[in-house]
VEXKOL-675833 format. One record per residue (C-alpha): x, y, z; residue in three letters. Coordinates in Angstrom, 3 decimals, m for minus. Layout:
<rs>
        u        v        w residu
        X        Y        Z    ala
...
</rs>
This chain:
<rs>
        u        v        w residu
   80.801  105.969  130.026    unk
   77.051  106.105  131.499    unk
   77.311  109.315  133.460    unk
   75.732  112.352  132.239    unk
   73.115  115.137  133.696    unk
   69.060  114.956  133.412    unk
   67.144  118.266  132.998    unk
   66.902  117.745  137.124    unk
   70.535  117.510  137.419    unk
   70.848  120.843  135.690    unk
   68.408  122.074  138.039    unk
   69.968  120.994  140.715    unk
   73.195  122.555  139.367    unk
   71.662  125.873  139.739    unk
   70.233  125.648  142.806    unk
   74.303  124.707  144.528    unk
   75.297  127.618  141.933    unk
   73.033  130.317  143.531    unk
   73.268  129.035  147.150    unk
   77.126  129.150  146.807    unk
   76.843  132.936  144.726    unk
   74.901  134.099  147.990    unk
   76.884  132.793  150.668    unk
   80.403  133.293  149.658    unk
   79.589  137.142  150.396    unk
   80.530  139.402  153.457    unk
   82.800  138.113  156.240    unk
   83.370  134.728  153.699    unk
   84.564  136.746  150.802    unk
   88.149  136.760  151.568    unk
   88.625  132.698  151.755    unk
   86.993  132.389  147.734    unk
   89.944  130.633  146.153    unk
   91.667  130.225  149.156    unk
   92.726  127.143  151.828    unk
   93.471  124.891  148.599    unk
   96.964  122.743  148.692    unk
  100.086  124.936  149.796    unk
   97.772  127.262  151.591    unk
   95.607  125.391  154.235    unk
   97.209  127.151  156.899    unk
   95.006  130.273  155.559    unk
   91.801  131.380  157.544    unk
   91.268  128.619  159.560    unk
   88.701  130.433  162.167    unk
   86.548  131.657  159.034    unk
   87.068  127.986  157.055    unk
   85.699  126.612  160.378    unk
   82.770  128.845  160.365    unk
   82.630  128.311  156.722    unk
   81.935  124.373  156.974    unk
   78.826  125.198  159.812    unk
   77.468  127.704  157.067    unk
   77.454  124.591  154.581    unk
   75.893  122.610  157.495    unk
   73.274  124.723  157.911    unk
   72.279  124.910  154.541    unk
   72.592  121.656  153.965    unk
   75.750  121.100  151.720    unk
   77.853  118.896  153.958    unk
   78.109  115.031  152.992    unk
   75.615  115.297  150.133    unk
   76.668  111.507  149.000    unk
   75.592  110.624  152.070    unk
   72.373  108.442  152.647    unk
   69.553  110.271  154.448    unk
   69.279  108.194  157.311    unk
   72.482  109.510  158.136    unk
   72.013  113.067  157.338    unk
   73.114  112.833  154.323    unk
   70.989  114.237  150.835    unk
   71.094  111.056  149.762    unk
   72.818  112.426  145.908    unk
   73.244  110.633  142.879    unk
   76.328  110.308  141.444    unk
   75.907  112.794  138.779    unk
   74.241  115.474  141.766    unk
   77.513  115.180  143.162    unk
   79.867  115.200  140.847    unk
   77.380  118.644  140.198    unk
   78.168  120.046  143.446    unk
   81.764  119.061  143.513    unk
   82.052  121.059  140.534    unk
   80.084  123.894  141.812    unk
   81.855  124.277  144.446    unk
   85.337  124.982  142.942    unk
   83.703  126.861  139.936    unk
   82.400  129.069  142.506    unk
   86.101  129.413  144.857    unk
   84.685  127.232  148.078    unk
   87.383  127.488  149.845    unk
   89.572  123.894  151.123    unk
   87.130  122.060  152.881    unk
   88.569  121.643  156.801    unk
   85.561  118.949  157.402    unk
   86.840  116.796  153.962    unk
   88.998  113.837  155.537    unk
   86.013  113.318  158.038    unk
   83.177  113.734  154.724    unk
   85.005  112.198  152.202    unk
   87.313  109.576  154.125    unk
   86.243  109.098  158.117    unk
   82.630  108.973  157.379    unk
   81.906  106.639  154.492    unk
   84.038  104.440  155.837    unk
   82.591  103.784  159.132    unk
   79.411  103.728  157.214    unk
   80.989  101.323  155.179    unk
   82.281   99.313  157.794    unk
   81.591  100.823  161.241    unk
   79.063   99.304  164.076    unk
   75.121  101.074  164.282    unk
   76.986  102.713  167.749    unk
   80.204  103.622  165.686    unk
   77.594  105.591  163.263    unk
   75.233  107.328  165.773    unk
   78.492  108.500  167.459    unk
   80.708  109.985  164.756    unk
   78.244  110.615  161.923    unk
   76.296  113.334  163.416    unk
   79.319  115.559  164.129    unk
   80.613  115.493  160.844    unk
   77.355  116.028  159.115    unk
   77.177  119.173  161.855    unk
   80.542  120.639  160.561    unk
   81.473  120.423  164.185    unk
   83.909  117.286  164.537    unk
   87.464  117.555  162.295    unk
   89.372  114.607  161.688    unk
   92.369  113.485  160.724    unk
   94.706  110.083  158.926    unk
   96.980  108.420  160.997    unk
   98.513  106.575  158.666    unk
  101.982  107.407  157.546    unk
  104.984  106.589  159.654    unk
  109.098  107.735  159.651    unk
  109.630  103.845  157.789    unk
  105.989  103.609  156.643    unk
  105.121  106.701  154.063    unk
  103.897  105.138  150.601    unk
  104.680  101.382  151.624    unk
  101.483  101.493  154.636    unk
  101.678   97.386  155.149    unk
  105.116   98.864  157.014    unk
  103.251  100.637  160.098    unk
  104.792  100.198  163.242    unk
  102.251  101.931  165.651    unk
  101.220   99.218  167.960    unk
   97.734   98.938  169.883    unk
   97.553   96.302  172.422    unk
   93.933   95.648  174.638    unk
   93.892   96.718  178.326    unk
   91.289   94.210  179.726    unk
   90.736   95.750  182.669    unk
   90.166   99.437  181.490    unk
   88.396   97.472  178.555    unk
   90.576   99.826  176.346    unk
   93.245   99.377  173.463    unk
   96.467  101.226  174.399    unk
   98.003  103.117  171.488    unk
  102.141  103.850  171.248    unk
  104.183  104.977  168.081    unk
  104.372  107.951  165.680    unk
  102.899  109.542  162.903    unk
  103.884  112.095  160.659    unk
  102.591  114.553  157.713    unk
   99.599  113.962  159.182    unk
   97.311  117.111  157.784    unk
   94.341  119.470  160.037    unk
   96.376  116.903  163.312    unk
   96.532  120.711  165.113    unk
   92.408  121.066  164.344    unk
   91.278  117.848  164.569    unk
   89.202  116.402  166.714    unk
   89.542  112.681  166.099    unk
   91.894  110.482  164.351    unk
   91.348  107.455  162.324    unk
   94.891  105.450  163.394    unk
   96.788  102.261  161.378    unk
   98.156  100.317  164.255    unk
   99.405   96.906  164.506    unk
   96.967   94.816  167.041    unk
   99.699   91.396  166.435    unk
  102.919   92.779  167.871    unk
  104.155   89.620  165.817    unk
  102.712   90.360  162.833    unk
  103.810   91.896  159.805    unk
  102.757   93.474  156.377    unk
   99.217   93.888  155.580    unk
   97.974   91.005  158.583    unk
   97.372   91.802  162.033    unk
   96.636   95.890  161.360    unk
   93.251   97.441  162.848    unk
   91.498  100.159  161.922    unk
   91.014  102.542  165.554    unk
   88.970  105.555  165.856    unk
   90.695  107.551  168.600    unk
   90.101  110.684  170.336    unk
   92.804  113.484  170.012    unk
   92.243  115.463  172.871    unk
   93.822  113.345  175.635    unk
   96.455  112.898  177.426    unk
   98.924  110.347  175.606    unk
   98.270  112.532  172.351    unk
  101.230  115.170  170.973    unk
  101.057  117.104  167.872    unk
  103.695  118.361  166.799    unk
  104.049  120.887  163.648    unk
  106.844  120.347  161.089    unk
  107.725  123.793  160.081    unk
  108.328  124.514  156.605    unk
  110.693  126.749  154.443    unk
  107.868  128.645  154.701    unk
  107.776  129.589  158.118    unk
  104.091  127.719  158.014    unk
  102.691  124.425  158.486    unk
  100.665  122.327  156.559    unk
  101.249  119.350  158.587    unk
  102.201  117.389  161.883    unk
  103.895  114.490  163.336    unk
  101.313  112.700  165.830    unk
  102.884  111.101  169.097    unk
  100.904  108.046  170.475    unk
  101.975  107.243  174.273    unk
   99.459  105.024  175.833    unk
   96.719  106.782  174.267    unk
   93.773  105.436  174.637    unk
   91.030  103.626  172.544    unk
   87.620  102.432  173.404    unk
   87.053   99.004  173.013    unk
   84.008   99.961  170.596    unk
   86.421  102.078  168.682    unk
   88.035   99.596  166.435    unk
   86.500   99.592  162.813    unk
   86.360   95.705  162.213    unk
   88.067   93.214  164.288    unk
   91.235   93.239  165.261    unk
   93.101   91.748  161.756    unk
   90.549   93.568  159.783    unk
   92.643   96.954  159.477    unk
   94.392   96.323  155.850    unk
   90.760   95.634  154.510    unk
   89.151   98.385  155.938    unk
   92.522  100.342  154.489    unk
   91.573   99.458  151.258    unk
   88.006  100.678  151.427    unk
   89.232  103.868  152.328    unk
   91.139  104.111  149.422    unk
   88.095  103.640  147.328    unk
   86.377  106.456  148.667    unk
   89.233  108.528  148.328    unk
   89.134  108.260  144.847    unk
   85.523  109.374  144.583    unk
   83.336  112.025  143.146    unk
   85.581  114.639  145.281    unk
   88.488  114.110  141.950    unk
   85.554  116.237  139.720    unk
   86.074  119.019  142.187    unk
   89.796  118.934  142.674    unk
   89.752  118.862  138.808    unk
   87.966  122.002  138.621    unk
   90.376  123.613  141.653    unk
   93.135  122.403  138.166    unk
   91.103  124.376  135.941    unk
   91.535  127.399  138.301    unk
   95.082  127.430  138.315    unk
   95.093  126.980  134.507    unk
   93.364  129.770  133.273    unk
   95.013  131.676  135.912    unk
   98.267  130.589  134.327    unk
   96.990  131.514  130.934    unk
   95.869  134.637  132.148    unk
   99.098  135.705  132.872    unk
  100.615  134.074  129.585    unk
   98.789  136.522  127.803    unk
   98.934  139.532  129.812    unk
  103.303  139.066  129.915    unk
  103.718  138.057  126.698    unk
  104.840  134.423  127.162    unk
  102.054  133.318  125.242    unk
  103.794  135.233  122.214    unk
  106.268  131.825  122.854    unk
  105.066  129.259  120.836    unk
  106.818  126.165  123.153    unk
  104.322  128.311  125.904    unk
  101.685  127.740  123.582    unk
  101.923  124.300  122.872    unk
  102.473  122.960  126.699    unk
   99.656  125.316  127.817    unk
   97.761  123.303  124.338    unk
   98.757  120.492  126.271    unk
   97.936  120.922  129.887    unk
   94.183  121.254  128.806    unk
   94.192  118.649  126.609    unk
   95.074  116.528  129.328    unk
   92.867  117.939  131.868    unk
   90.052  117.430  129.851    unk
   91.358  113.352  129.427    unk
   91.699  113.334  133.032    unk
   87.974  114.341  133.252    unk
   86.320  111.660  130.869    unk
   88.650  108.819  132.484    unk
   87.335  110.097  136.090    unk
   83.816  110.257  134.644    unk
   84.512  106.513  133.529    unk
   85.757  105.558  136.604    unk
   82.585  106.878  138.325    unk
   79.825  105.411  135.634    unk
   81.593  102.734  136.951    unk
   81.163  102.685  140.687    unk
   79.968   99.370  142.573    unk
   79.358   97.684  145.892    unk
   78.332   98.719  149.149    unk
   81.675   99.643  150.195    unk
   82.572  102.287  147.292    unk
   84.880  100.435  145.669    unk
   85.802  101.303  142.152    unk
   86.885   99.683  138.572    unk
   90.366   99.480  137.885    unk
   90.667  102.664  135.731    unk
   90.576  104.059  139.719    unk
   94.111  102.796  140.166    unk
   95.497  105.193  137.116    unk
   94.472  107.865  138.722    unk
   96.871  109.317  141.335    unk
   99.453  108.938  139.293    unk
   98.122  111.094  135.779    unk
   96.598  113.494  137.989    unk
   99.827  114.014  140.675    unk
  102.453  114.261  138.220    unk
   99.944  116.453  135.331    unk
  100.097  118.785  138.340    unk
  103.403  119.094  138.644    unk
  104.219  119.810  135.233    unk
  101.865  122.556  135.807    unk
  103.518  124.184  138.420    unk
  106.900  123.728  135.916    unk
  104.734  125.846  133.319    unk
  103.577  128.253  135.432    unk
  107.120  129.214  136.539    unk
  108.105  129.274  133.052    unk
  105.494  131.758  131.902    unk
  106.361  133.769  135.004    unk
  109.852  133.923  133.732    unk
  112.875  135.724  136.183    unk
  109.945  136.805  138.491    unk
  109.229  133.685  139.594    unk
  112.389  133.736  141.272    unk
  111.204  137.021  143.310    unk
  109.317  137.134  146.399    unk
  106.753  139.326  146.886    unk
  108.281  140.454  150.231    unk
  109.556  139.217  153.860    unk
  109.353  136.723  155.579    unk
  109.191  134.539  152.479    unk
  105.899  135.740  150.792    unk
  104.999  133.857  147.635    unk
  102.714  134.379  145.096    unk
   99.993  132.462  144.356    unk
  101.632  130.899  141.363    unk
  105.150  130.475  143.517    unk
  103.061  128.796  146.407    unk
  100.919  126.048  144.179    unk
  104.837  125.349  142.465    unk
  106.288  124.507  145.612    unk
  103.895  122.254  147.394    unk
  103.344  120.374  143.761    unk
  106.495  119.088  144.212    unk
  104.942  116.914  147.294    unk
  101.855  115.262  144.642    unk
  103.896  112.706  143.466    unk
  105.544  111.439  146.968    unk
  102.264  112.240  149.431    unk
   99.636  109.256  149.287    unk
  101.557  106.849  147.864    unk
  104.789  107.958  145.540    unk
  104.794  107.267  141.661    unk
  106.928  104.290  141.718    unk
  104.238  102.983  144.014    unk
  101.253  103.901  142.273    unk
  103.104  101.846  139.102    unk
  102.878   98.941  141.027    unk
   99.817   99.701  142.262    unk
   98.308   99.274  138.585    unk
  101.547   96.588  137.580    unk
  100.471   94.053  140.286    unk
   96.158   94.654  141.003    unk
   95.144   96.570  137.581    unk
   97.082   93.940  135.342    unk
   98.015   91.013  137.165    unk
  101.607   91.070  136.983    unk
  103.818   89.424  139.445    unk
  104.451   91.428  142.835    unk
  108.079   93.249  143.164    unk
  110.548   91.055  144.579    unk
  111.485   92.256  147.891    unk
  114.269   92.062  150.223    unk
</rs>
């Protein structure tokens, strides 16, 4: 493992520390901790104000090369910031799929007129995306996607028609990046491209899927001869599944240190309550409280590894990248199993009507969703069974 942090790094660690200690004041005060997983439907006015603030100082896409407004950060400066950021209660990023997913890939992979059209925005905190890639028959298996996009000629435009679905920010969004099939014929991971697509148009439904809740953290997307510049495909048509991929590299980025830290969070909160209850006085508590850090702090050093590790223009990583959605999606389950435990017979009371949760009672419910959302754990093992360790593929039907 080759990563660690210079005298300058620590620096630099300040300097995101202070910046983030004197902006999360005033009318941002409220959304510290807040917008995370099972509550992004919190503050969205102020989160969208919230990612301009970070703009204007600076702090959006800091991975980013400079010559595309970018700060051009090492590694370690943003696995720093990443850090930072949740140490200090940022609240859930609204811009991240376009930062952390849209952007490097179309500077991955994009035309120079894909970049000086979509980079700007997102660097701006202005332009919201979202994934259009799961389907009704397509959730973890994507090489399934039956959204088709077929070229109009003479409005020099590809037509879009199918559905998506638990498609998060689809309601705030401004763009899409969209899976469709460009060979009706085709199947599995050939003929798929990779289209950028404008949301606001006709063609273009959103739909909310109400939860238990009474809130919604996500959307089905309706595609009915929507349309698609002809500019606006990522690749050529055929080049979708590759581009996929890519994605999926960047996914798995520096962003985990951060998301790590959000773990921490809900840890010591957990442990704060352990103690102040009693259940800490348990000594099965103890020991799977022992545990849950013990296995935070492996799930830092393997990310670390995975990141000393980083190379090639297009962000892809070693293999210890393919590990990681599954130890970090089903560690955070268990966690949300603990922390009803050391809640005991309260975690079985609301906090009031209509169906007000606690904090605790929130993060247990939507866990449940980490190990089916973005590929389920069967999945992920053959993820790592078939690319980490060459075995053969599943048979299939």
């Amino acid at each position: 493992m080759k990563l660690s942090f210079s005298p300058a790094d620590e620096q630099f660690r300040q300097e995101v520390a202070q910046w983030l200690n004197v902006n999360l004041t005033g009318d941002f005060a409220k959304i510290r901790f807040r917008g995370g997983p099972g509550d992004e439907h919190m503050f969205q006015h102020e989160r969208q104000q919230w990612e301009k603030t970070l703009a204007a100082g600076g702090w959006t896409c800091v991975g980013w090369p400079k010559q595309y407004g970018g700060r051009g950060c090492s590694i370690e400066q943003q696995v720093i910031f990443f850090e930072e950021y949740a140490r200090a209660g940022g609240p859930g990023r609204v811009g991240h799929i376009g930062e952390g997913l849209a952007g490097p890939t179309i500077i991955a992979f994009g035309t120079d007129a894909q970049k000086h059209k979509y980079l700007p925005g997102i660097v701006a905190g202005t332009d919201l995306w979202c994934q259009g890639y799961s389907e009704p028959g397509a959730g973890s298996d994507l090489a399934n996607v039956k959204t088709k996009a077929r070229f109009d000629a003479e409005k020099n435009k590809w037509i879009l028609n199918g559905q998506k679905v638990w498609t998060s920010l689809a309601q705030e969004a401004h763009y899409c990046f969209v899976i469709a099939r460009t060979d009706a014929n085709s199947s599995g991971h050939k003929g798929l491209g990779f289209f950028l697509l404008k949301m606001d148009q006709p063609g273009v439904t959103v739909r909310p899927i109400q939860q238990i809740t009474g809130t919604s953290e996500f959307n089905e997307v309706f595609f009915d001869d929507a349309e698609c510049d002809a500019d606006d495909i990522v690749g050529a048509p055929g080049d979708g599944w590759k581009v996929a991929m890519g994605l999926l590299g960047f996914e798995r980025g520096v962003s985990t240190l951060g998301q790590q830290m959000q773990f921490q969070n809900e840890l010591d909160e957990v442990i704060a309550l352990a103690k102040q209850n009693g259940a800490a006085k348990d000594p099965i508590i103890r020991q799977r409280i022992a545990k849950a850090h013990a296995e935070l702090k492996i799930m830092r050093y393997n990310s670390l590894r995975m990141l000393s590790g980083q190379s090639g223009s297009d962000g892809s990583l070693q293999k210890e990248a393919l590990i990681y959605k599954l130890y970090w999606a089903t560690w955070h389950r268990a966690l949300g199993e603990l922390a009803m435990d050391v809640m005991g017979p309260e975690s079985q009371i609301l906090e009031g009507t209509p169906y007000q949760l606690s904090r605790l009672q929130a993060m247990y419910l939507f866990v449940r969703s980490d190990t089916i959302y973005g590929g389920t754990n069967q999945i992920q093992r053959n993820i790592i069974a078939e690319r980490g360790l060459g075995m053969p593929k599943e048979p299939r039907g």
